[in-house]
N, C-alpha and C positions, 0 to 999 in steps of 0.2 A: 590223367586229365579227365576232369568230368564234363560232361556235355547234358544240355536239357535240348529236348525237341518237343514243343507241346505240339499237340495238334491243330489241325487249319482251322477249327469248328470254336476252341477257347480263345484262339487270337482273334477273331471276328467278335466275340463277346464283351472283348478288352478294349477291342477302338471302338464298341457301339455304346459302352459305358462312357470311354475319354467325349467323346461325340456329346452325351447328354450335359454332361459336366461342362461344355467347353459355351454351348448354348446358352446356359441356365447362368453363365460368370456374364455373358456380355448382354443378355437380359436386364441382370444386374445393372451393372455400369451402365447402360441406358437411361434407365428408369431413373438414376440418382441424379444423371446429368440434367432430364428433364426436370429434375422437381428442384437441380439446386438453379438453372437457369428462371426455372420459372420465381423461385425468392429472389433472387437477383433482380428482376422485372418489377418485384411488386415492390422491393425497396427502391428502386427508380422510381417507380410512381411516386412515391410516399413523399418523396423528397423532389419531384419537378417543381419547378418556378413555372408562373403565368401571372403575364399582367394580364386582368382583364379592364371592362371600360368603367367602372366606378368600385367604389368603394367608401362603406363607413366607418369615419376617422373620431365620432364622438370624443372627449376629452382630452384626443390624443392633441401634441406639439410636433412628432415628426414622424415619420414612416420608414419603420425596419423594414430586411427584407422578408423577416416573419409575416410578414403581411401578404405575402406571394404564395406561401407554400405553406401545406400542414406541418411540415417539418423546421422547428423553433430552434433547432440544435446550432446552425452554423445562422449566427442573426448578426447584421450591420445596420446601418443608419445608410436611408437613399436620400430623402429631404426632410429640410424644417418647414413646418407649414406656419403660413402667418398667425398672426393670432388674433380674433376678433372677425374673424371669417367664415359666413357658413358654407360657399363652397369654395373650392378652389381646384385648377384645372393645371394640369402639366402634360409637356411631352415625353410619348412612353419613350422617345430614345435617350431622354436622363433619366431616364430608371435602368436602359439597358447598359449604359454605359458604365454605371455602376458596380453591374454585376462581373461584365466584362473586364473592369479594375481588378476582380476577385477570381476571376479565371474561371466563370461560371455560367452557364445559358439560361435562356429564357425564352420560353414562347410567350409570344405577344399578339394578343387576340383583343384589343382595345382600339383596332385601328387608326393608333397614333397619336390620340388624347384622351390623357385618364382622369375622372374626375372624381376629386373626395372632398365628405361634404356630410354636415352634422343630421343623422338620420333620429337622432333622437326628439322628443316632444323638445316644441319650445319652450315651456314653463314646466315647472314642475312644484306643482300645486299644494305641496305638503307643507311647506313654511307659511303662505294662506291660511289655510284647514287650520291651523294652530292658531294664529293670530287671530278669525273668527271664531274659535271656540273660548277663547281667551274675554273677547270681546260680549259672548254671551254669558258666562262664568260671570263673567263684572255685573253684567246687566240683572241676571238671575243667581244670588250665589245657589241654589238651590234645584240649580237646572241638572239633567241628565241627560248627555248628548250619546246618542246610538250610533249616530253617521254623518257624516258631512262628505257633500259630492260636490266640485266645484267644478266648470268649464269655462270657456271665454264667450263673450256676447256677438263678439265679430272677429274676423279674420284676426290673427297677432301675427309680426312681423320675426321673423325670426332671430334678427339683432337682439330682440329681446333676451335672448338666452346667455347674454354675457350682461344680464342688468341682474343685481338682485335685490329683492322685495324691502321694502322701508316702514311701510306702515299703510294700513287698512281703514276706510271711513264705511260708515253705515248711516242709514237713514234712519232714525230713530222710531217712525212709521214700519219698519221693515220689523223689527225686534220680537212680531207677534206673528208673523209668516214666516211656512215652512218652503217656500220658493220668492227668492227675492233675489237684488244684485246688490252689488254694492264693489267700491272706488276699493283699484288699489295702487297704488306710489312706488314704484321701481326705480332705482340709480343706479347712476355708475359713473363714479370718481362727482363730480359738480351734474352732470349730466343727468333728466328727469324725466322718465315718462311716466304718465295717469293712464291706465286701459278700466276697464270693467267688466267686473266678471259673475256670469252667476252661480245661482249656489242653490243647493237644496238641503235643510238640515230635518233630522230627525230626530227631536228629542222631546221629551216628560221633563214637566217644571210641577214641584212639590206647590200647593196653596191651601186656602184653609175655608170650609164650609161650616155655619151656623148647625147646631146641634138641633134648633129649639126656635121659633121666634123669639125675635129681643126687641125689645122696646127702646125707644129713645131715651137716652141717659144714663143707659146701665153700664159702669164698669164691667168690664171683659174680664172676667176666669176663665180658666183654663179646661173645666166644663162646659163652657160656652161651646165650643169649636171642637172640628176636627184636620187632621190633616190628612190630605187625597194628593193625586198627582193628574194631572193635566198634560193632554197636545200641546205642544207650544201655537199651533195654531188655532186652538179654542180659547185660547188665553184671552180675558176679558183686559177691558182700558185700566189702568191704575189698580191693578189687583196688586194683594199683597203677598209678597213671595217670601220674604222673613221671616223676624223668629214673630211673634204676638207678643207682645208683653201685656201688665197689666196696666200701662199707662193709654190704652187704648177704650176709647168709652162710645157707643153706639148713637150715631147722630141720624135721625129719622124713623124707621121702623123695616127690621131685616125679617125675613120672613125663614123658617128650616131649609135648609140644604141650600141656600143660597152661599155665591162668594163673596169672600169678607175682600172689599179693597175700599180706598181712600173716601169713596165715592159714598160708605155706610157709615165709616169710623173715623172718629178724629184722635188724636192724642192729647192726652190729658194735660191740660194746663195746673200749672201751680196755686191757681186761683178760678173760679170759675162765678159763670153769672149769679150772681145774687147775692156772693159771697161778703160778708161787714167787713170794712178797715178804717183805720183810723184815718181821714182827710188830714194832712199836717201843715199847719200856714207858717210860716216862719219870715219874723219884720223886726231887725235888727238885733234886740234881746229878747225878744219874745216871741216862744213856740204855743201855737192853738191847735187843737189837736179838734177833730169835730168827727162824728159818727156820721158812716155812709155806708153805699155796699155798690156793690160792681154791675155796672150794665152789660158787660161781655166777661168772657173767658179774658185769663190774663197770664201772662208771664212776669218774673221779676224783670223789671225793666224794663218792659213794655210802658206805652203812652196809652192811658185809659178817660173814660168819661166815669163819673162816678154821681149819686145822685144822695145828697143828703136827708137828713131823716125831715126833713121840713120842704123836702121836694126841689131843690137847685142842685142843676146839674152844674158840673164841675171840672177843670180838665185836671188829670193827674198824671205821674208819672211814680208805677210800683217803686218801692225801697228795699222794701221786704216783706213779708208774708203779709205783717201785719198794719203796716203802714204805707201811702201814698201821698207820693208830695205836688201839693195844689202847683202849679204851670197858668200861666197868661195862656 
């Protein structure tokens, strides 16, 4: 038989080792319980429900219970909210009962009435901006809009927000200022309201300044002019925003760098003052044809005076270039 006897000094060595080992296991398991309790905690956070006392329901139609808690995962329907409502108020014990159906808690820190209700602007002013810019475009094809800022002139009612935009008026006074208001027409189903809003725009409209003094009666080349751009709010009355063409001829006397609008230029007529046509008498079967010339500009088919070569004036009415027919 073998026998071991270690001595008293290595078995004190033996259990002061089991001793560290024994410490350092339940150190362990400590630390793991603490750190998985404490995940456990913060996954209860993450997922607590609370009503509080309001909330914004913007576009929504009814209210999940997403709406209580950051956690979207486990989501139901608590109410349908009316529709056409900016706010509307409920009691939080049909919210709690809901949850309660679901075998689920909830704090409730709303003291007993909750209230959801459209926090969003009441208009949203971008389908405007569009229809005013639209409305400049028509007015200037030639404009170049940088910005359009639009707000309301007075208080708007928040119903408004289930109306949508119909159509936009302006003042036609306004068309040359960069701050101005003007009408806009909102519905809904037969239903009409008019508010007014204003507006600030920022935009360069292209127009055309004299190269050169011009005199009265010069047809217009394309020497003539050049093209610059302009403030919209420097924009003179009846200026010309167009293309120029050459049926365009200088009525009184424009001076260099001046703006070419209605007010210096007229459009060329197909006949002009002074111009010969034949006076045409026409009495049953017989046409008399008599020499004259025109005392205004004239279009075909325009109603003229006309003055014969032996001085009686005449009324006529053009035919065509070359002829006009005598009128009572």
């Amino acid at each position: 038989m073998i026998s071991f006897q270690p001595s008293s000094g290595n078995s004190s060595a033996v259990e002061h080792d089991l001793a560290k080992v024994g410490v350092a296991s339940s150190n362990l398991v400590s630390r793991s319980i603490i750190f998985l309790l404490f995940m456990i905690s913060l996954l209860n956070a993450s997922s607590k429900y609370t009503i509080n006392k309001s909330y914004c329901v913007d576009n929504l139609t009814k209210v999940n219970a997403s709406l209580f808690t950051k956690n979207k995962k486990n989501d139901f329907k608590i109410i349908d909210l009316p529709k056409n409502r900016t706010t509307y108020r409920v009691s939080s014990l049909k919210i709690i009962s809901k949850f309660k159906a679901h075998d689920m808690q909830i704090t409730d820190l709303s003291d007993g009435i909750v209230n959801f209700k459209i926090c969003k602007k009441i208009l949203d002013f971008t389908d405007a901006q569009k229809l005013l810019a639209q409305k400049y475009t028509s007015k200037y094809p030639t404009i170049k809009i940088q910005k359009i800022h639009i707000t309301s002139a007075s208080p708007l009612s928040r119903s408004l927000s289930f109306f949508k935009l119909d159509k936009i008026n302006i003042a036609e006074n306004n068309y040359r200022k960069s701050k101005a208001t003007f009408g806009a027409i909102y519905k809904r189903g037969e239903e009409t309201k008019k508010i007014y809003l204003k507006y600030k725009i920022d935009a360069n409209i292209s127009i055309f300044k004299a190269n050169y003094n011009l005199r009265n009666g010069k047809i217009l080349n394309p020497d003539d002019y050049r093209k610059t751009e302009i403030k919209l709010d420097k924009l003179p009355l009846h200026v010309i925003t167009g293309n120029i063409t050459n049926d365009y001829i200088v009525k009184g006397y424009v001076r260099k760098d001046s703006i070419l609008s209605t007010n210096n230029l007229k459009i060329k007529k197909n006949l002009l003052k002074g111009a010969f046509i034949k006076a045409r008498i026409k009495e049953e079967n017989m046409i008399l044809d008599i020499d004259a010339h025109l005392l205004s500009d004239a279009n075909i088919g325009d109603r003229v005076k006309l003055q014969t070569t032996n001085g009686k004036v005449l009324n006529a009415k053009i035919i065509s270039l070359k002829i006009a027919k005598i009128i009572e």
